[in-house]
DRENFIZA-465339 format. One record per atom (N, C-alpha, C, O): residue number from 1; x, z negated, y. Coordinates in Angstrom, 2 decimals. Each point is the difference from the previous one (the first is absolute). Last residue first. Layout:
N
num,u,w,v
NUM,X,Z,Y .
...
END
This chain:
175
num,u,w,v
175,97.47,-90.53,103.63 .
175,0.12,-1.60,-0.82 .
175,-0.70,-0.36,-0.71 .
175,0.15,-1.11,-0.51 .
174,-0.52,4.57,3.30 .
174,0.50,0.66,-1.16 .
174,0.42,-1.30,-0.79 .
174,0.24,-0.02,-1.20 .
173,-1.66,-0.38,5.87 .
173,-0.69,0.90,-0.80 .
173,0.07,-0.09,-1.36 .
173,-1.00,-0.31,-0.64 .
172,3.24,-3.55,2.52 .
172,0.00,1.14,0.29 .
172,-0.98,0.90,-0.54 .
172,-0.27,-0.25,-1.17 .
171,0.64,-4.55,0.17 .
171,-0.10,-0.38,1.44 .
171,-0.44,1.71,0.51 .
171,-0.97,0.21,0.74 .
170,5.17,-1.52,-4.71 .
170,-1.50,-0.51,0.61 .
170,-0.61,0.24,1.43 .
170,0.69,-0.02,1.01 .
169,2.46,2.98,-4.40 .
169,0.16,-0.65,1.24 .
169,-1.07,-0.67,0.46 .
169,-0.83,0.59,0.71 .
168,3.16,0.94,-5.56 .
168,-1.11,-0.06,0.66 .
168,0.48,-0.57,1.26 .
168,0.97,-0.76,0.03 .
167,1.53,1.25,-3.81 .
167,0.31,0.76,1.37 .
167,-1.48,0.20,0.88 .
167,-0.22,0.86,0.85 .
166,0.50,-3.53,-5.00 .
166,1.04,-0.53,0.15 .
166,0.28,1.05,1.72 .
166,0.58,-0.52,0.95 .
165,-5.24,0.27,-3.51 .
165,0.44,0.88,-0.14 .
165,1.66,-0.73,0.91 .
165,-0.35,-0.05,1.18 .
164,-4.03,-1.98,-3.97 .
164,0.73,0.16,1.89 .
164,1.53,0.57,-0.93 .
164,0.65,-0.37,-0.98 .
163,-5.58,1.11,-1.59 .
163,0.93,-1.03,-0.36 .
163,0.83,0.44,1.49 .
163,-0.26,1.06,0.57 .
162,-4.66,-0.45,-1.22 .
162,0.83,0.74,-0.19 .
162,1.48,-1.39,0.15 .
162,-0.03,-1.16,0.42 .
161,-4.95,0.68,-0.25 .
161,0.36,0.74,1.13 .
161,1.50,0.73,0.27 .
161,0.40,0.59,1.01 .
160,-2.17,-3.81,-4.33 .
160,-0.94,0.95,-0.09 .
160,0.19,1.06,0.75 .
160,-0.35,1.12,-0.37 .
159,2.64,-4.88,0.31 .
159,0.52,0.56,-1.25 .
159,-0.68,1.51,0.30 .
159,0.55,1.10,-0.08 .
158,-2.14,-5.70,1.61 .
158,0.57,1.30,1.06 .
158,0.69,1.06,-0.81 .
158,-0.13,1.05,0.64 .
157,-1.47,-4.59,-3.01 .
157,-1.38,0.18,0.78 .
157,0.86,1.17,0.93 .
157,-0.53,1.11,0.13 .
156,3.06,-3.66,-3.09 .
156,-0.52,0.88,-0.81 .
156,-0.56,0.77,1.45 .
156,0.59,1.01,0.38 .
155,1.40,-5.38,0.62 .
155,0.76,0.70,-1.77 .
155,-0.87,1.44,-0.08 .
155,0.77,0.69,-0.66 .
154,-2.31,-3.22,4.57 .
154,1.78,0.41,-0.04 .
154,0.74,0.39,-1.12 .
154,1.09,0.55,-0.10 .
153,-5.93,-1.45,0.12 .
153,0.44,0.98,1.50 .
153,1.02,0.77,-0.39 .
153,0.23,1.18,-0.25 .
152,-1.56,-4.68,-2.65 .
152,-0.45,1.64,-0.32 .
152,0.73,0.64,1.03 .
152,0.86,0.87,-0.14 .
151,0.99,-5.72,-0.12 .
151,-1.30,0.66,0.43 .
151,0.11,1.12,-0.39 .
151,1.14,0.45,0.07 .
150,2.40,-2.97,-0.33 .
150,-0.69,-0.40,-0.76 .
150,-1.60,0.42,-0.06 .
150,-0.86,-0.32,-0.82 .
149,7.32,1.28,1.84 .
149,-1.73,0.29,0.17 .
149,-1.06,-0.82,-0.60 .
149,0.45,-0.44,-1.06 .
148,5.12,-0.92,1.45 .
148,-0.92,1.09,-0.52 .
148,-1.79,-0.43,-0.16 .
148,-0.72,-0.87,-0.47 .
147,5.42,-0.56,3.76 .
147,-1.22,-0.43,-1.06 .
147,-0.17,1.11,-0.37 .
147,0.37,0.97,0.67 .
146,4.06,-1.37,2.12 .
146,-1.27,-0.25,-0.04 .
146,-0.75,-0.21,-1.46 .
146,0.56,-0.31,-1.06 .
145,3.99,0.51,1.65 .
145,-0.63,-0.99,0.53 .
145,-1.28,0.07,0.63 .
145,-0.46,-0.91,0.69 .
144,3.05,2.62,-5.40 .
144,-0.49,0.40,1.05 .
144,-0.05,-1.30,0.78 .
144,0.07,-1.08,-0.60 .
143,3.66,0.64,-2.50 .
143,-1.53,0.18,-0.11 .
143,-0.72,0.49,1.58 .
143,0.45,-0.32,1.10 .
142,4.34,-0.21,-2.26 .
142,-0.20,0.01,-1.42 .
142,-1.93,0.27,-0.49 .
142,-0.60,0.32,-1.02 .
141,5.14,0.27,5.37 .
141,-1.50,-0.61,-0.54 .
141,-0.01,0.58,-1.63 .
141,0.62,0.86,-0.62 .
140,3.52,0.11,3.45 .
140,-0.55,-1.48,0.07 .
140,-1.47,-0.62,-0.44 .
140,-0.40,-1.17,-0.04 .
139,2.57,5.58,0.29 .
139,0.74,-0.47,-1.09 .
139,-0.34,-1.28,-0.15 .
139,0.11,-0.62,-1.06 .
138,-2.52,4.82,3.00 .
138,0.03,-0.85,0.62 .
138,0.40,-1.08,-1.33 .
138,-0.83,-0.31,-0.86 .
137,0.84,6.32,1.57 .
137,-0.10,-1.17,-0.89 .
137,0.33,-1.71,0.73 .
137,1.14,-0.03,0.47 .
136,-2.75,4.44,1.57 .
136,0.72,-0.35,0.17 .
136,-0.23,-1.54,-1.06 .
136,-0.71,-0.99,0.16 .
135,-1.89,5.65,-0.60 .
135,-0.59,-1.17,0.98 .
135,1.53,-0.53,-0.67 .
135,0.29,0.35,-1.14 .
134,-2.42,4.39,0.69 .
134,0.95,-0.64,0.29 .
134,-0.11,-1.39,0.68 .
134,-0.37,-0.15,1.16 .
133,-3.79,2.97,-3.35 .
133,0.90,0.24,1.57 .
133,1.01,-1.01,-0.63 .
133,-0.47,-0.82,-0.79 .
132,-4.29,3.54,-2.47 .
132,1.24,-1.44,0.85 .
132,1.09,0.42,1.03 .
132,0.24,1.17,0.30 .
131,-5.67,0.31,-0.55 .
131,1.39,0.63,-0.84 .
131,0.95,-1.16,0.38 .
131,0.04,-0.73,0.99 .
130,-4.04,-0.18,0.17 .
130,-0.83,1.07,-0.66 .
130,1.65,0.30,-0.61 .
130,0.11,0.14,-1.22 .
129,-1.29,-5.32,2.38 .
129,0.97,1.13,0.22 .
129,-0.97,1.74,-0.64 .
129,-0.87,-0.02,-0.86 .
128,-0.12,-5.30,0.12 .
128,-0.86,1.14,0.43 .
128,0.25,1.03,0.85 .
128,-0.82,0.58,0.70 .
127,3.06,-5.36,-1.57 .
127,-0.42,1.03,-1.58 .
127,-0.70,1.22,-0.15 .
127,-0.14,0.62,-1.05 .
126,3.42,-4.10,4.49 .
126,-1.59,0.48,-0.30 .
126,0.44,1.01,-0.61 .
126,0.92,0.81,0.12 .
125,2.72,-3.63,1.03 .
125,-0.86,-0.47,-0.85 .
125,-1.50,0.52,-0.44 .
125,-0.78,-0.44,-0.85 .
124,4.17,1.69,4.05 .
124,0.64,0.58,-1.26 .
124,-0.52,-1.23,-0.81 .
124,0.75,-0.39,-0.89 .
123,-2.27,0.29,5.43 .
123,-0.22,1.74,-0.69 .
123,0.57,-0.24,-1.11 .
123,-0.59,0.70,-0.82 .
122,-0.17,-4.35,4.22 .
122,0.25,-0.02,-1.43 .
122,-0.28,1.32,-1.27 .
122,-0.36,0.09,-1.18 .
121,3.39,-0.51,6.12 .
121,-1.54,-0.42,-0.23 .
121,0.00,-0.18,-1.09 .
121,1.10,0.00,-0.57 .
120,3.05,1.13,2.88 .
120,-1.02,-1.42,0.36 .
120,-1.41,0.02,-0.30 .
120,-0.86,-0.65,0.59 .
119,4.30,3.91,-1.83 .
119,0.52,-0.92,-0.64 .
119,-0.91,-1.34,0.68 .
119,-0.05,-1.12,-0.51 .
118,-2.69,6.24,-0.68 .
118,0.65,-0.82,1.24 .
118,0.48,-0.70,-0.20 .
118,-0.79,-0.61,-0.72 .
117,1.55,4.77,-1.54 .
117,-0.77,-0.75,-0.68 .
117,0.49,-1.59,1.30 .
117,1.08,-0.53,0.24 .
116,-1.50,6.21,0.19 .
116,1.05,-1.16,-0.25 .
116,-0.68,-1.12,0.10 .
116,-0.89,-0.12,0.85 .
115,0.56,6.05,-0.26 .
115,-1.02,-1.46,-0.25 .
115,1.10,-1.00,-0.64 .
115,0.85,0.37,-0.82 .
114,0.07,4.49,3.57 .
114,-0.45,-0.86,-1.21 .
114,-0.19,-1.13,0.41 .
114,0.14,-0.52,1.11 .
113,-2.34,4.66,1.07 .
113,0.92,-1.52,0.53 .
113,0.53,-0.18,-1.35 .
113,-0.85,0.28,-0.85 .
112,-3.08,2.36,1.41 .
112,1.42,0.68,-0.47 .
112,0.87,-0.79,0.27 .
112,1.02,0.45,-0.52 .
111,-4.60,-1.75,2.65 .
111,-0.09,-0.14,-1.44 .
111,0.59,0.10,-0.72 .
111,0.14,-0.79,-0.93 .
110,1.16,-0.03,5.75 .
110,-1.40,0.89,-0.26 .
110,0.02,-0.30,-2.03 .
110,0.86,-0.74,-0.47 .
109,1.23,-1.38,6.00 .
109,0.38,0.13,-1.44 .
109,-1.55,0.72,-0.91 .
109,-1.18,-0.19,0.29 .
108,3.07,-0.80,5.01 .
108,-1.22,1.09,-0.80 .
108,0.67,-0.17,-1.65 .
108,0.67,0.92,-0.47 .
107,1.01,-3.93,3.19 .
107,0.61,0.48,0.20 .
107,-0.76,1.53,-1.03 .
107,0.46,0.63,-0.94 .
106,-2.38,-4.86,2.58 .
106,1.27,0.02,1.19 .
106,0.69,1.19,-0.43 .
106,0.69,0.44,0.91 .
105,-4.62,-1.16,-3.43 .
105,-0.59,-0.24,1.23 .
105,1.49,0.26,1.00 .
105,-0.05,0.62,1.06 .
104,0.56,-0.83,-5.75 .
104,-0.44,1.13,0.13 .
104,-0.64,0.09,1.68 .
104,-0.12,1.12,0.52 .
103,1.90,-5.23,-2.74 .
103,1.01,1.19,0.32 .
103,-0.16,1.31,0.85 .
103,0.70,0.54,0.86 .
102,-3.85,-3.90,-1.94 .
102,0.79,-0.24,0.77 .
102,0.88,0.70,0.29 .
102,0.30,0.31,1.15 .
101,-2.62,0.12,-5.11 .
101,-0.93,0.13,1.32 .
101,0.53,0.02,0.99 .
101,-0.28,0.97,0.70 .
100,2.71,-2.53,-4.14 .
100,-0.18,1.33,0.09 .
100,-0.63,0.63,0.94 .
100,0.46,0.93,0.66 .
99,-0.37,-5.34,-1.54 .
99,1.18,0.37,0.28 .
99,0.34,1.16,0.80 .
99,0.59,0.22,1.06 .
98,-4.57,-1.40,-3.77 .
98,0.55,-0.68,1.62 .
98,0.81,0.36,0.55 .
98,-0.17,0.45,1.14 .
97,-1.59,-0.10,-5.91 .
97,0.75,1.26,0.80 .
97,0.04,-0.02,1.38 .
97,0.32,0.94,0.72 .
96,-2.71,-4.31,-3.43 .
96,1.37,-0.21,-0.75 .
96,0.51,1.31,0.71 .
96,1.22,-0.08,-0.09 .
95,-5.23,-1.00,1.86 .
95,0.93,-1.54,0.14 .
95,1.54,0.44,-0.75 .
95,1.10,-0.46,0.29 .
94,-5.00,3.90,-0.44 .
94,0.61,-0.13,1.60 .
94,1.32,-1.85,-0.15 .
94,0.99,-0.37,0.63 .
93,-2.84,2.31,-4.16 .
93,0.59,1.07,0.34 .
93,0.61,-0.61,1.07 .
93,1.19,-0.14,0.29 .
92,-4.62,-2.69,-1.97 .
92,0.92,-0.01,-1.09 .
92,1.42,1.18,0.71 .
92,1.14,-0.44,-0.18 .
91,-5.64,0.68,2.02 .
91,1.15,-1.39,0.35 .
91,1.23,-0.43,-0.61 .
91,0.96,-0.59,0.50 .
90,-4.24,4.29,-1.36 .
90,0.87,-0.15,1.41 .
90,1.01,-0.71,-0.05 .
90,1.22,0.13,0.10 .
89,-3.94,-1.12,-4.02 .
89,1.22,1.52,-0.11 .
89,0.44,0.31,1.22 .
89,1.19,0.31,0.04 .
88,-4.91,-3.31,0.22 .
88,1.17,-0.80,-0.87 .
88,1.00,1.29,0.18 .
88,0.81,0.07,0.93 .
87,-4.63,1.26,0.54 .
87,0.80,-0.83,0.75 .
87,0.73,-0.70,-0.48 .
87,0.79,-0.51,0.81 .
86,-3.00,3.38,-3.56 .
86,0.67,0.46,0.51 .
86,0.44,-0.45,1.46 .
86,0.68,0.77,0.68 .
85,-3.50,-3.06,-3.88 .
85,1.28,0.49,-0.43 .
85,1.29,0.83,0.60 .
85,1.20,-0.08,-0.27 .
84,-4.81,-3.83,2.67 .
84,-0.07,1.57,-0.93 .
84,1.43,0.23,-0.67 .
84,1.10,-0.45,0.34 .
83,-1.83,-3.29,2.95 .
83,-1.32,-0.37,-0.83 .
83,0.11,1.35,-1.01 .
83,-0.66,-0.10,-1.03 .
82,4.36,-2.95,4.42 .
82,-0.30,1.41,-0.98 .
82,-1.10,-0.11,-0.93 .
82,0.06,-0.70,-1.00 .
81,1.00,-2.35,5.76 .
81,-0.15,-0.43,-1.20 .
81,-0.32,2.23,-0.38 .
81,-0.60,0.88,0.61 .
80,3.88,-3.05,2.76 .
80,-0.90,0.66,-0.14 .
80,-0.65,-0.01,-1.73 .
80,0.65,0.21,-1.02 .
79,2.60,-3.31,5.82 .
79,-0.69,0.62,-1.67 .
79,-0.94,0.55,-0.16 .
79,-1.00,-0.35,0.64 .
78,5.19,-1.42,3.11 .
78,-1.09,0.40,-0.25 .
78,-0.33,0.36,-1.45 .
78,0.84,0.40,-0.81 .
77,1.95,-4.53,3.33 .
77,-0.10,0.77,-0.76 .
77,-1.76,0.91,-0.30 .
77,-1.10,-0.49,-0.27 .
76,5.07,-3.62,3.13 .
76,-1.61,0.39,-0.05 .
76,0.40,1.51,-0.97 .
76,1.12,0.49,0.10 .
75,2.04,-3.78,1.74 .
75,-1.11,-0.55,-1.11 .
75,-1.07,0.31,-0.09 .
75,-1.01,-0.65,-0.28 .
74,5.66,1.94,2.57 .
74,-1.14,-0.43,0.83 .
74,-1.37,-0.56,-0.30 .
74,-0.89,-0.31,0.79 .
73,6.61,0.54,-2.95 .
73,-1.71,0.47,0.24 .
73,-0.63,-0.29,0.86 .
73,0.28,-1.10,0.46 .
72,3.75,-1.12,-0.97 .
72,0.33,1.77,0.14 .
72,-1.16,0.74,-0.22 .
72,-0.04,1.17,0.37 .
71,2.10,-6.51,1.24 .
71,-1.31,0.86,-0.89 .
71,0.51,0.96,0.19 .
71,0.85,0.14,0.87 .
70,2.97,-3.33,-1.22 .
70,-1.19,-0.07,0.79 .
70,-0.78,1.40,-0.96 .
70,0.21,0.59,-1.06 .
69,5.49,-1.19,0.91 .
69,-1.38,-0.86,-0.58 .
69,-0.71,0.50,1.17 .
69,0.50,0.57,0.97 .
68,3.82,2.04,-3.28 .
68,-0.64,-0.67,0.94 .
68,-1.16,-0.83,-0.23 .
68,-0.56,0.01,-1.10 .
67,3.86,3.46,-1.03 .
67,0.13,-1.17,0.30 .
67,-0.46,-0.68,1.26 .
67,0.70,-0.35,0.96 .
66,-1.76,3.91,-4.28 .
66,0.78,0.39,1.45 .
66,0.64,-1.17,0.67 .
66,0.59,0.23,1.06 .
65,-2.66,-0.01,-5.35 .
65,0.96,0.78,0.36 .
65,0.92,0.61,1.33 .
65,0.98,0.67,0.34 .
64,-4.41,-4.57,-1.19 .
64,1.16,0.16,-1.07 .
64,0.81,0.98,0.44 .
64,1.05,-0.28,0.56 .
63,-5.07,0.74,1.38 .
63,0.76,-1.07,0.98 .
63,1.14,-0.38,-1.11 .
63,1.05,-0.21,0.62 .
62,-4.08,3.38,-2.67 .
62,0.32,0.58,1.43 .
62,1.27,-1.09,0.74 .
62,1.10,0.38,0.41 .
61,-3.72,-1.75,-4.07 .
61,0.70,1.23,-0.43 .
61,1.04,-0.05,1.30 .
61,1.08,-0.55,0.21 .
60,-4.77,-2.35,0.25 .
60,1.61,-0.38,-0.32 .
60,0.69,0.36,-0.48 .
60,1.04,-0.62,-0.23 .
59,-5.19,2.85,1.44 .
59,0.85,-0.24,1.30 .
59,1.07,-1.42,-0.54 .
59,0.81,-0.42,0.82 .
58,-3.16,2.51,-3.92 .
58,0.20,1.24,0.37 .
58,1.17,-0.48,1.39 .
58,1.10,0.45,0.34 .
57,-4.17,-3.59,-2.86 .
57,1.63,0.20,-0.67 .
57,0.62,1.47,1.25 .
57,1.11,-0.09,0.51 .
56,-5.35,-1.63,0.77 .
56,1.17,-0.72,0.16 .
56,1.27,0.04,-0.75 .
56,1.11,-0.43,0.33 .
55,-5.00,3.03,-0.73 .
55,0.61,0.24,1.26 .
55,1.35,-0.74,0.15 .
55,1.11,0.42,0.34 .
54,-3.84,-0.30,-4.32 .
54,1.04,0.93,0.18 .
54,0.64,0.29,1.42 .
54,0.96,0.72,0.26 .
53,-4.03,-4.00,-0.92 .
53,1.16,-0.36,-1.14 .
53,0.70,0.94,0.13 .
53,1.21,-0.24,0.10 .
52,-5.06,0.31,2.21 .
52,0.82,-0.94,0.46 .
52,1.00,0.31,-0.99 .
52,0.95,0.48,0.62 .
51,-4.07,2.04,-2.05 .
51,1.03,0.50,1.15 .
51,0.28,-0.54,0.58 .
51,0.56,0.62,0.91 .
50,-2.83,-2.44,-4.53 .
50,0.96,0.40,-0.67 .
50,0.89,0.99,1.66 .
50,1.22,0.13,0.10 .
49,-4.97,-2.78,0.61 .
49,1.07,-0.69,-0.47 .
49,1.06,0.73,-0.65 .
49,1.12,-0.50,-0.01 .
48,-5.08,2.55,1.83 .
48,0.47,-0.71,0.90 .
48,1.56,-0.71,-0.17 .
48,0.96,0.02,0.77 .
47,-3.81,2.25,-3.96 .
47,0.70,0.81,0.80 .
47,0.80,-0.64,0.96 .
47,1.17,0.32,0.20 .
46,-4.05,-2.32,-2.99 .
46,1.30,-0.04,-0.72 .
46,0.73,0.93,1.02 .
46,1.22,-0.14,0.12 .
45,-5.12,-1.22,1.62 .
45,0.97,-0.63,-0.18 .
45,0.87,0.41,-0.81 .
45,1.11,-0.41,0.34 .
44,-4.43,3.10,0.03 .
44,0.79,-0.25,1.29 .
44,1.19,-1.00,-0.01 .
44,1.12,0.21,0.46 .
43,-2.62,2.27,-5.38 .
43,-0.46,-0.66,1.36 .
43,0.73,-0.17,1.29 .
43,1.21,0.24,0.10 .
42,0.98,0.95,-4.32 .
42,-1.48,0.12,-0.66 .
42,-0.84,-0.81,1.18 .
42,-0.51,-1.06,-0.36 .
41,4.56,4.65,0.40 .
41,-0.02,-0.75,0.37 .
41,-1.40,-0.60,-0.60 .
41,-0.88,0.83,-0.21 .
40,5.34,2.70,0.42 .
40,-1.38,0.22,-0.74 .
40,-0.30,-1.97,0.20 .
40,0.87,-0.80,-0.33 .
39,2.33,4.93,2.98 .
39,-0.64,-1.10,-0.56 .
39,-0.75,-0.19,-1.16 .
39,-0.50,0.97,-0.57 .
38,4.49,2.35,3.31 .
38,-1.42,0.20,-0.63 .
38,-0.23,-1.22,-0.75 .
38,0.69,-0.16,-1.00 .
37,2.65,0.42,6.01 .
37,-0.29,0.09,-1.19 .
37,-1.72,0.20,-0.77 .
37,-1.08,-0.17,0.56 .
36,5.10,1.19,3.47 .
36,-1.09,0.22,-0.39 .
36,-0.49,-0.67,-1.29 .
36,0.19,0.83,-0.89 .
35,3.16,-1.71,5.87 .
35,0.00,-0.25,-1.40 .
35,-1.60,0.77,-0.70 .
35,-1.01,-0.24,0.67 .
34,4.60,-0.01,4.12 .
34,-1.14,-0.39,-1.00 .
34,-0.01,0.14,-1.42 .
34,1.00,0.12,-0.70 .
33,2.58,1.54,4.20 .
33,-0.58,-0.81,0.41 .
33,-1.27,-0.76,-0.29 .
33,-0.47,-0.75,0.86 .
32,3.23,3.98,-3.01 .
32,1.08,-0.23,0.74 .
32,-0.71,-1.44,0.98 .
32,0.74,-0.93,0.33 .
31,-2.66,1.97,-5.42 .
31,0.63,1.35,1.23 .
31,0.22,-0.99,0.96 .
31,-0.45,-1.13,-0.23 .
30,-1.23,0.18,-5.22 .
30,0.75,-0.84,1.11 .
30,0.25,1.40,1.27 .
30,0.47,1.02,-0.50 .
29,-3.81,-1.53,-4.05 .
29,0.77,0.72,1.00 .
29,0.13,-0.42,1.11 .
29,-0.87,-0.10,0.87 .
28,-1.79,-0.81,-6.17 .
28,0.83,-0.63,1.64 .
28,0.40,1.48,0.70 .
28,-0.28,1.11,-0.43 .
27,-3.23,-3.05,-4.32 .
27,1.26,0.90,0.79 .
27,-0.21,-0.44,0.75 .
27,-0.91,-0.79,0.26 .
26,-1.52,-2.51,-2.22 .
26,0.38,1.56,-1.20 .
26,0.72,1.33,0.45 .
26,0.22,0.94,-0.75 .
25,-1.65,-6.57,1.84 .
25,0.93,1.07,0.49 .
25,0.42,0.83,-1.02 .
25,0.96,-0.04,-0.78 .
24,-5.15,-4.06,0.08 .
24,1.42,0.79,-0.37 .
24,0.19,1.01,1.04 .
24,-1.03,0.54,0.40 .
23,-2.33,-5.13,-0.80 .
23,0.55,0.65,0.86 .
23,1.05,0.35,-0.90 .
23,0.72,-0.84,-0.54 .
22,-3.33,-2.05,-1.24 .
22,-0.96,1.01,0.21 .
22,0.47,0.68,1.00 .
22,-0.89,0.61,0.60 .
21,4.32,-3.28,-3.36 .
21,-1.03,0.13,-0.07 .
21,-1.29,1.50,0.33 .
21,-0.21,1.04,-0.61 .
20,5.25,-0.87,1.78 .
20,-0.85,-1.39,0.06 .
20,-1.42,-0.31,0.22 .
20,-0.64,-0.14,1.04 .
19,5.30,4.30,-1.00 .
19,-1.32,-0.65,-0.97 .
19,-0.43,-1.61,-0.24 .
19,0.32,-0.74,-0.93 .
18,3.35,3.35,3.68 .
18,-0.81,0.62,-0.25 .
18,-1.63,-0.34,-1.02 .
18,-1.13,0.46,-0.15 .
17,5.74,-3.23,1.79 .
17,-1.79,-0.22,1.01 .
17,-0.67,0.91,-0.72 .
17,-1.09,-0.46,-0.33 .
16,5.68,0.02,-1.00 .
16,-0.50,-1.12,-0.85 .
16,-1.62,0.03,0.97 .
16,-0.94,-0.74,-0.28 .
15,3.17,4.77,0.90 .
15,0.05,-0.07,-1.62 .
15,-0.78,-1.36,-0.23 .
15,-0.91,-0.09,-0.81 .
14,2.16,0.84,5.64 .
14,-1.14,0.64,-0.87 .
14,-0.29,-0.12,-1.02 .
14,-1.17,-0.30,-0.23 .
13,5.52,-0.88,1.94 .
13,-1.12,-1.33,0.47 .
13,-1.35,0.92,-0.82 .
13,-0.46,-0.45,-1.05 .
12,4.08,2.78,0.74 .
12,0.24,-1.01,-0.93 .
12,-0.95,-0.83,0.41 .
12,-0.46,-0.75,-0.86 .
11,0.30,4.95,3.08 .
11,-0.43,-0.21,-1.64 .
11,0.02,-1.13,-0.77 .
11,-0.73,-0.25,-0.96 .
10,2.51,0.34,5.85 .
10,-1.62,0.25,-0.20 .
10,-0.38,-0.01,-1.37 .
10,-0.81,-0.84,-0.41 .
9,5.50,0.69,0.89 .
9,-0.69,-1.18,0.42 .
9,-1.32,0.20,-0.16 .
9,-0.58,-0.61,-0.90 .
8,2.66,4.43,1.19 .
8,0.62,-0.77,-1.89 .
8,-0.84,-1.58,0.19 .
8,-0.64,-0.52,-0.91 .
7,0.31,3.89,5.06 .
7,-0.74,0.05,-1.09 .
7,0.00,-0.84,-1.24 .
7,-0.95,-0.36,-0.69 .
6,3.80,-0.55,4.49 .
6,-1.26,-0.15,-0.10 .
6,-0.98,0.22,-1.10 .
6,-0.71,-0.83,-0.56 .
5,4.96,2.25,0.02 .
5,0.24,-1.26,0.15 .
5,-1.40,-0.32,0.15 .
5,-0.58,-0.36,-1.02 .
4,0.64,4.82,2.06 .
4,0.42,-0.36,-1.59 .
4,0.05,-1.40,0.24 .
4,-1.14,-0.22,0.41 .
3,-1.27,2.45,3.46 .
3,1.35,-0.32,-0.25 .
3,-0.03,-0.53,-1.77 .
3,-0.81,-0.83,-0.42 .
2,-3.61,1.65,3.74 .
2,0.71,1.10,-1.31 .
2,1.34,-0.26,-0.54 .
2,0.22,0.55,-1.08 .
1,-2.69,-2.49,4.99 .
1,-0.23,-0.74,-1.24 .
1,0.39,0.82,-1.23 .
1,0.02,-0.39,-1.17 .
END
């Protein structure tokens, strides 16, 4: 699910799902066989309805580009509700340096790594960089396609625990 074509599709269906109502998508990260994203949801149901919505664009993402029809999900999704600041700041690390994590698991990538800004997640829309990184100018958007924050958590509340560091490796000691 990392292919450019895919991705350009995922943003463009996202942009018009990220925000409806009491369900927003405030980062993403697309990797090779799932998907992570950070929510902000005002109940079960809005939860319910707003990850129908992103499931199903996600899988006429998918069947557009590849050209095919039928399901590509299995329609089930796990969630963890973030009650602290400094589970927001995990999560926040671990969804947008996925990538990275990943890297670092197949090919010992360590901190000293440089750091590159992921083209399938929504890293070069979060604002809570400790130093900036190189992120690949994208000529086709004009606006994020996710949302911006509306809870303490996610604007301020993890802040506390230090701003994510672009060569951080989630998940690791030293992450």
């Amino acid at each position: 699910m990392r292919g450019g074509a895919l991705v350009r599709e995922f943003r463009r269906s996202l942009a018009e799902a990220s925000e409806r109502g009491h369900f927003r998508v405030v980062h993403y990260s697309l990797q090779h066989d799932h998907a992570h994203l950070v929510i902000e949801a005002k109940g079960k149901d809005a939860l319910a309805r707003g990850m129908k919505s992103i499931a199903a664009r996600l899988a006429r993402a998918v069947n557009r580009v590849c050209g095919r029809s039928g399901a590509v999900l299995d329609g089930r999704y796990h969630h963890r509700l973030l009650r602290t600041p400094r589970e927001v700041r995990r999560a926040l690390a671990y969804v947008l340096l996925n990538a990275r994590r990943h890297l670092a698991k197949r090919r010992g990538a360590s901190r000293t790594t440089a750091a590159h800004c992921d083209g399938a997640s929504s890293a070069r829309w979060f604002d809570g960089w400790r130093r900036p990184f190189a992120a690949r100018p994208i000529a086709t958007e004009s606006a994020p396609e996710v949302a911006r924050p509306r809870t303490w958590l996610l604007r301020i509340g993890w802040r506390r625990h230090g701003l994510v560091d672009p060569s951080e490796v989630p998940g690791s000691p030293a992450g």
